[in-house]
N, C-alpha and C positions, 0 to 999 in steps of 0.2 A: 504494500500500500504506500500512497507518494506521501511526503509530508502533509501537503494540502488536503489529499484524502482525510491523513490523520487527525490534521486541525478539525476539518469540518467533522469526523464522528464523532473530537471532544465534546464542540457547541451541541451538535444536538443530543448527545449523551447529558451535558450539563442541562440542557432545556429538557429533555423530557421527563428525568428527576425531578427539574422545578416544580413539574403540571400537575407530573402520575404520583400525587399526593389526596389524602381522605378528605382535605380543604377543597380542591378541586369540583367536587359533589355538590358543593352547596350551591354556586350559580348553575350548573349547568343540569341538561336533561336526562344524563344520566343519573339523578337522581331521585328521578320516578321508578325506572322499574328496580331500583335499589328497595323500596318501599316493601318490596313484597316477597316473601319467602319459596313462596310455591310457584314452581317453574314455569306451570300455566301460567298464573298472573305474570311473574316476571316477561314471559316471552312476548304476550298479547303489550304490555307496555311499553316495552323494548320496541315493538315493531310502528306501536301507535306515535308514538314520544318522538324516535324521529321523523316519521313521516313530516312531522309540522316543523322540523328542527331548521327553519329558516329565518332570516331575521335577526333581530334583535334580541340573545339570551332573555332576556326578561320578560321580555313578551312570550317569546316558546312557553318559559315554564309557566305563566299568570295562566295562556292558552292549556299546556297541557293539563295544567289543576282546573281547571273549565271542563276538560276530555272526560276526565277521571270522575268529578262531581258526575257527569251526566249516568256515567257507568255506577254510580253509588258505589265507587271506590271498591269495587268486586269484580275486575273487567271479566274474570275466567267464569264466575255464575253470569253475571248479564248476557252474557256470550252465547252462554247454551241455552240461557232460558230466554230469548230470543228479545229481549228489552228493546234495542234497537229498530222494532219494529214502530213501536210509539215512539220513536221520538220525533218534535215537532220541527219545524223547521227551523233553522238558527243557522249560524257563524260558529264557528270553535278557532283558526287561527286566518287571516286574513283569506287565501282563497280557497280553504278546505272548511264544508259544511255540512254540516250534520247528516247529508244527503252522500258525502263520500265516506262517513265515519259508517255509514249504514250498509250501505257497498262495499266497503273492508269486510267489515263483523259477518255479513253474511256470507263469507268466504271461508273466515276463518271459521265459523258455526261447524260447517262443513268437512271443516282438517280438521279439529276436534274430537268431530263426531266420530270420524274412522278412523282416525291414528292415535287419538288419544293428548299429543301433544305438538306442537310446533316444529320440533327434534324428531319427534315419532314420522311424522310426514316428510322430514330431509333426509331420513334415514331411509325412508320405503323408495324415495326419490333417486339415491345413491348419489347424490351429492356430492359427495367428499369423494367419489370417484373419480368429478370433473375436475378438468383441469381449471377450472372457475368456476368454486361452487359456489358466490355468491351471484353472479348471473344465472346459474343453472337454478338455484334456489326462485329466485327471484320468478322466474318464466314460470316453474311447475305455482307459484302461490297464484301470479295472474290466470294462468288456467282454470284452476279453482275458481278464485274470484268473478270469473266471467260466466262459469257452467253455473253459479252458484248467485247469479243475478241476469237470466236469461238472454246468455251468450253476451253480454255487455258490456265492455271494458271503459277502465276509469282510470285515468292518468294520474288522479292526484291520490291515489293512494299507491303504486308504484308507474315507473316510468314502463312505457311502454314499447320504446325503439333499444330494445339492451343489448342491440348489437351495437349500437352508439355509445347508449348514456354511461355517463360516470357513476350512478349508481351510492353517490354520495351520502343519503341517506341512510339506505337500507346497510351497505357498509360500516357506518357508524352502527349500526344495529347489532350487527353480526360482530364486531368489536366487541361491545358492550357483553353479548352473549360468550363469546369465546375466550378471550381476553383472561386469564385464570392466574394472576399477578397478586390476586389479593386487595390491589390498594382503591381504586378506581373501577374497573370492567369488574363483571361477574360472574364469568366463567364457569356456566353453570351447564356449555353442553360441549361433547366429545366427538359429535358425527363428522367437525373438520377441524382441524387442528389452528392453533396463530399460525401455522408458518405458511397455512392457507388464504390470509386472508390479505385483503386489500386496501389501500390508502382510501377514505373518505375525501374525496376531492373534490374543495370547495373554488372559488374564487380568490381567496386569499391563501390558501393551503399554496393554491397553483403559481401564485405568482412568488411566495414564500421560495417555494423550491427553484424555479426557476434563474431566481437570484442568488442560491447559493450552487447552480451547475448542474444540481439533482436533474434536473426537466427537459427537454428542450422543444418540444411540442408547444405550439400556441394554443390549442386547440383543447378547453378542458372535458374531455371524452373520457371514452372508454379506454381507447388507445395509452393515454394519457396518463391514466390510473396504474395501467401495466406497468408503462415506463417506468413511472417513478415510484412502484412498489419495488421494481426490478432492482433500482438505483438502491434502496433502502436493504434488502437480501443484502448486498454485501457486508452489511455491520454488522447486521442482526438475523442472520437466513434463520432460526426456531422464530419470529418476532418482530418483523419487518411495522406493524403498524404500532408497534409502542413508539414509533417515532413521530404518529400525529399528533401527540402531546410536545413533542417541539416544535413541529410545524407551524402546530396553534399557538403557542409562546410567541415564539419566533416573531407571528405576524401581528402577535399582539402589542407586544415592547416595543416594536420596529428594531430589534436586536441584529439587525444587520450588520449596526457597524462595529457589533465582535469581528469579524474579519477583514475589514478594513482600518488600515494603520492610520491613524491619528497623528496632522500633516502640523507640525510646530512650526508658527511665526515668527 
């Protein structure tokens, strides 16, 4: 590895210790399905929490305690016991509506019902097979979700071009699920391993990396995700996404100019 290699693993070694702390929890939306012990709930939160994970942290979470209250804070009973069929019409995060929350739940009703759990379904799916089992994951849910609201597909609960999309969300999801570190993710399933998973790529994530060489894709895709997980496998191949807790630093502090020398007048 070059020197400049080495520097930049410190920085984000040193950032992603900063992040992947139990402090971490309290703004962000990983701290909904933190809430719940039972894997069902965990999982249905996990998948809810980020779907809306755009915006403005504060708003996500005000929104997701919005999601939660509608569910009576039991999303795994609401779920089976089909609650989402009463609900009236509303807003829950700017352009997802109770009309999409209802279009999810009737999917997920459905994976429930015959596999038992969230895992139970990525497991029958063979997932962890794929060479991309969050894309692969992802397609077998919208399937579901379509057969399971008369063949009808709905963008704002996952994206629907995944030979494109960066999958940013659901990503974050599947983090949070797998992620088994203790401090932060909850690592509560085994169907694919961290060293399967993928960078959440946002717009600041993309331009973070970019600037430090990680990236070189303009383009924040699918393609893009690969790249720059690919780029992260060299530091950490079991672990490649404990480094979106640098990323997220990174582009928070504007900590750039750690690797820019400081020019004396």
């Amino acid at each position: 590895m070059t020197p400049e290699m080495q520097q930049l693993q410190l920085l984000l070694d040193e950032e992603a210790a900063r992040y992947n702390r139990p402090e971490f929890v309290e703004a962000d939306p990983v701290q909904f399905p933190r809430r719940f012990s039972d894997k069902r709930d965990i999982e249905i939160v996990a998948l809810l929490a980020s779907t809306i994970a755009w915006g403005n942290r504060t708003m996500i979470c005000k929104s997701a305690n919005k999601m939660l209250a509608l569910m009576d804070n039991q999303p795994y009973k609401y779920v089976m016991e089909r609650g989402y069929e009463e609900l009236p019409d509303g807003n829950i995060h700017r352009t997802f509506f109770n009309a999409n929350l209802r279009h999810y739940l009737r999917g997920l009703h459905a994976i429930y019902r015959s596999h038992g759990s969230l895992e139970g379904f990525a497991k029958a799916e063979r997932v962890g097979e794929e060479a991309a089992p969050s894309w692969a994951l992802a397609a077998a849910i919208n399937r579901e979700l379509a057969l399971a609201n008369d063949g009808h597909n709905d963008c704002r609960c996952l994206p629907l071009g995944l030979d494109k999309s960066a999958l940013k969300r659901f990503n974050m999801a599947l983090r949070w699920l797998v992620r088994c570190d203790g401090i932060v993710d909850l690592g509560v399933w085994d169907v694919i391993t961290p060293a399967q998973l993928y960078v959440p790529l946002d717009v600041h994530v993309g331009n973070v990396s970019r600037s430090l060489g990680l990236l070189q894709r303009k383009a924040n895709d699918r393609l893009a995700v690969e790249q720059l997980t690919a780029a992260l496998r060299q530091f950490r191949p079991a672990d490649p996404v404990y480094y979106d807790f640098a990323l997220f630093g990174i582009g928070i502090n504007k900590a750039l100019s750690l690797l820019t020398p400081t020019s004396e007048t």
